[in-house]
FIKOLZA-1660 file (N, C-alpha, C; in steps of 0.1 Angstrom, whole numbers, plus 5000, padded with zeros to 4 digits):
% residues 69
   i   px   py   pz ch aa at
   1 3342 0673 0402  A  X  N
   1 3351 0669 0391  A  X CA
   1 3343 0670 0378  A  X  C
   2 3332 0664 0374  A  X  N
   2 3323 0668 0364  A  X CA
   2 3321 0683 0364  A  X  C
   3 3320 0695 0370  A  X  N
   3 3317 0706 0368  A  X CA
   3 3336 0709 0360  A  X  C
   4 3343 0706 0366  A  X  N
   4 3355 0714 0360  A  X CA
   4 3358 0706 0348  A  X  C
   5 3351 0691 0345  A  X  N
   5 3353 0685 0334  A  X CA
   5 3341 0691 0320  A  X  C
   6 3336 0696 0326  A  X  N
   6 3320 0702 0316  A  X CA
   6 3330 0714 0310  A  X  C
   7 3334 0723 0319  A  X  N
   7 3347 0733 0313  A  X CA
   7 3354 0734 0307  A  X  C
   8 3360 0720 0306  A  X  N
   8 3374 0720 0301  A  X CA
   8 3375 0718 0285  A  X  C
   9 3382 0726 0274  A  X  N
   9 3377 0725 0262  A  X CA
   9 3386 0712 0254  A  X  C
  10 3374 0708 0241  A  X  N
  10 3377 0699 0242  A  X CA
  10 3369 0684 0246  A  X  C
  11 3365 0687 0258  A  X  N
  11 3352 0672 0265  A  X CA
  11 3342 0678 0265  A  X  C
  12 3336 0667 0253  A  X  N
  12 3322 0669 0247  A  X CA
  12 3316 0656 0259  A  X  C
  13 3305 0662 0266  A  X  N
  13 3293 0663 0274  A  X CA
  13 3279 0659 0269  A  X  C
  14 3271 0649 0270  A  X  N
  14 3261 0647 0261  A  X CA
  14 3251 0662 0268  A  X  C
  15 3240 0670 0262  A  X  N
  15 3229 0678 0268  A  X CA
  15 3223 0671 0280  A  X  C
  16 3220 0661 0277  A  X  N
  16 3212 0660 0292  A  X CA
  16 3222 0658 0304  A  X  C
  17 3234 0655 0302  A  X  N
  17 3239 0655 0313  A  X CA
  17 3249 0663 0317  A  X  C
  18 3248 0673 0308  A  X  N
  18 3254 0685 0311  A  X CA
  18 3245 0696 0321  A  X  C
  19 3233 0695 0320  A  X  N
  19 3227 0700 0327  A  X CA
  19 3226 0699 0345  A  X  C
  20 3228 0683 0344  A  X  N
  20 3231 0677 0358  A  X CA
  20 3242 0680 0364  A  X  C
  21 3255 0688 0357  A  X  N
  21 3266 0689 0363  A  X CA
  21 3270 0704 0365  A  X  C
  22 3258 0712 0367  A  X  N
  22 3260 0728 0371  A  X CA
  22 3257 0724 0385  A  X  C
  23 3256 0739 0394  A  X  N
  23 3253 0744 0404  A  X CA
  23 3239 0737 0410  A  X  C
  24 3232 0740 0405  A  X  N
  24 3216 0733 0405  A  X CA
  24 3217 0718 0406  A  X  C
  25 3225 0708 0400  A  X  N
  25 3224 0693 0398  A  X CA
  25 3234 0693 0413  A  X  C
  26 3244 0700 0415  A  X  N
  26 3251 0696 0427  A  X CA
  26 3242 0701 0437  A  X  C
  27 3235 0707 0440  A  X  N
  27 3225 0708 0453  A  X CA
  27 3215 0702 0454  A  X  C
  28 3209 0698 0444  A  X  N
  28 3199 0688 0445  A  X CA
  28 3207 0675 0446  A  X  C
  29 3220 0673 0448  A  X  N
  29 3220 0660 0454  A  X CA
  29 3229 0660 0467  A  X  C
  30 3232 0669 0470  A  X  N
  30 3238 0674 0482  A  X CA
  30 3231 0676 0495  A  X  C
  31 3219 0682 0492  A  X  N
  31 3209 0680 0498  A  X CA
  31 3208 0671 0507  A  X  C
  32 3200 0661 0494  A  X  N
  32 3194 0643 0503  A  X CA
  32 3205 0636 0503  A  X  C
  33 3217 0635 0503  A  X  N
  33 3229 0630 0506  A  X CA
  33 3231 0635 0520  A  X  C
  34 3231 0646 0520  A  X  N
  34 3237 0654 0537  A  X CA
  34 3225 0646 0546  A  X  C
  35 3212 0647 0545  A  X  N
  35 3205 0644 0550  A  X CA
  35 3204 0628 0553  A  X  C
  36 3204 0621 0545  A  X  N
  36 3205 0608 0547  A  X CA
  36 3217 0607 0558  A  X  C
  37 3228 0611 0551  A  X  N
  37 3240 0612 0559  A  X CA
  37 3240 0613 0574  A  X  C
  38 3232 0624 0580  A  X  N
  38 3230 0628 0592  A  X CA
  38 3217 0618 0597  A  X  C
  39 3210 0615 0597  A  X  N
  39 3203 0605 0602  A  X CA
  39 3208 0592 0601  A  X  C
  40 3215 0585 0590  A  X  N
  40 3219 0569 0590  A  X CA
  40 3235 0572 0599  A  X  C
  41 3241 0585 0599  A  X  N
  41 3250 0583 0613  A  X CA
  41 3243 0586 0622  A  X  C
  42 3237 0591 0626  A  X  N
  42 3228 0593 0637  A  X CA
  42 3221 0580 0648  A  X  C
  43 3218 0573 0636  A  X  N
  43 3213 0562 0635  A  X CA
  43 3222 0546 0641  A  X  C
  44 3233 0550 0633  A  X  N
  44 3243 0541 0636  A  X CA
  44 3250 0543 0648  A  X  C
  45 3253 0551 0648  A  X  N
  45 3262 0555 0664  A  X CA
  45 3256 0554 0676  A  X  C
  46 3242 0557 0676  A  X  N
  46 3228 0553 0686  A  X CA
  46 3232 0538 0690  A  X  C
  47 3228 0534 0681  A  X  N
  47 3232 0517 0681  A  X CA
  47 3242 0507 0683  A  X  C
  48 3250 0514 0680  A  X  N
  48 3271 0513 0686  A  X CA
  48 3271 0518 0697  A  X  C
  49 3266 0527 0704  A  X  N
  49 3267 0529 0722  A  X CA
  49 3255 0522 0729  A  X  C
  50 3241 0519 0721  A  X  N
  50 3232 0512 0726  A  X CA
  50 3240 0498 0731  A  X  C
  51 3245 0495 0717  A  X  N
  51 3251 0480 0721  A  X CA
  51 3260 0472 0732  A  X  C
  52 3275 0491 0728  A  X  N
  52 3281 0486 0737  A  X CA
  52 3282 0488 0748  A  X  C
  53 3273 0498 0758  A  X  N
  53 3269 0503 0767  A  X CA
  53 3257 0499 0775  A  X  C
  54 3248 0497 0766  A  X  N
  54 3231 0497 0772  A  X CA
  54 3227 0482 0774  A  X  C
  55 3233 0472 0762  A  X  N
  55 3224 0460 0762  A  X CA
  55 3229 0452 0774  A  X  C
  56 3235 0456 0782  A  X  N
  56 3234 0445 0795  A  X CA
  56 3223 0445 0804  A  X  C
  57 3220 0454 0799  A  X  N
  57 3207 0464 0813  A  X CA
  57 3190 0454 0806  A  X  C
  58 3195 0449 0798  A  X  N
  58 3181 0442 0791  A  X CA
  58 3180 0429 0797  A  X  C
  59 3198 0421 0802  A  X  N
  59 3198 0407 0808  A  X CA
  59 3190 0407 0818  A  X  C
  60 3179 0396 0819  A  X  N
  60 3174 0396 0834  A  X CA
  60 3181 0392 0847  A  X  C
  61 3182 0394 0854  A  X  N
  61 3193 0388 0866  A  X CA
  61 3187 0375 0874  A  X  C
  62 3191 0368 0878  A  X  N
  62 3188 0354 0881  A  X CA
  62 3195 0360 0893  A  X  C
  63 3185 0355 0907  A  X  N
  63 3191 0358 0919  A  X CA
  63 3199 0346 0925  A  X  C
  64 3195 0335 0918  A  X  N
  64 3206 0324 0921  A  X CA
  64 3219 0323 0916  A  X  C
  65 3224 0334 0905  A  X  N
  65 3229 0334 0900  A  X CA
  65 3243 0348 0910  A  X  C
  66 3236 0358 0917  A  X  N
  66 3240 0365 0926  A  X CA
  66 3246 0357 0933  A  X  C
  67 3243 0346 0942  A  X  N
  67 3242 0339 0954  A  X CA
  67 3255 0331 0952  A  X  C
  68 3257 0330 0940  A  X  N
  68 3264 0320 0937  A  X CA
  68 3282 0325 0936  A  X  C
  69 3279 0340 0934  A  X  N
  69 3288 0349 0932  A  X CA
  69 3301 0347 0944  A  X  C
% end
């Protein structure tokens, strides 16, 4: 939206931040966005099937607790 607003005549753009709104400013933040992106989901969804799949396997079992079954 900034790149097609830097275009459009008429919207004055201060210099320094017209520079950040070419080709070059959108890949340098596209970059470490995607990146972060893919590891903190990576991250998170690990953890969401850890939880609701895995953490029972961590309860210790109480064999009195079998017996009683």
């Amino acid at each position: 939206m900034g790149m097609l607003l830097k275009s459009t005549a008429g919207f004055e753009v201060a210099p320094g931040i017209a520079q950040a709104l070419g080709m070059r400013g959108f890949i340098a933040n596209l970059v470490p966005v995607t990146i972060g992106n893919i590891i903190g989901g990576s991250v998170m969804a690990g953890l969401i099937y850890w939880f609701v799949y895995l953490r029972h396997l961590l309860k210790i079992r109480n064999p009195a607790d079998e017996d009683a079954e």
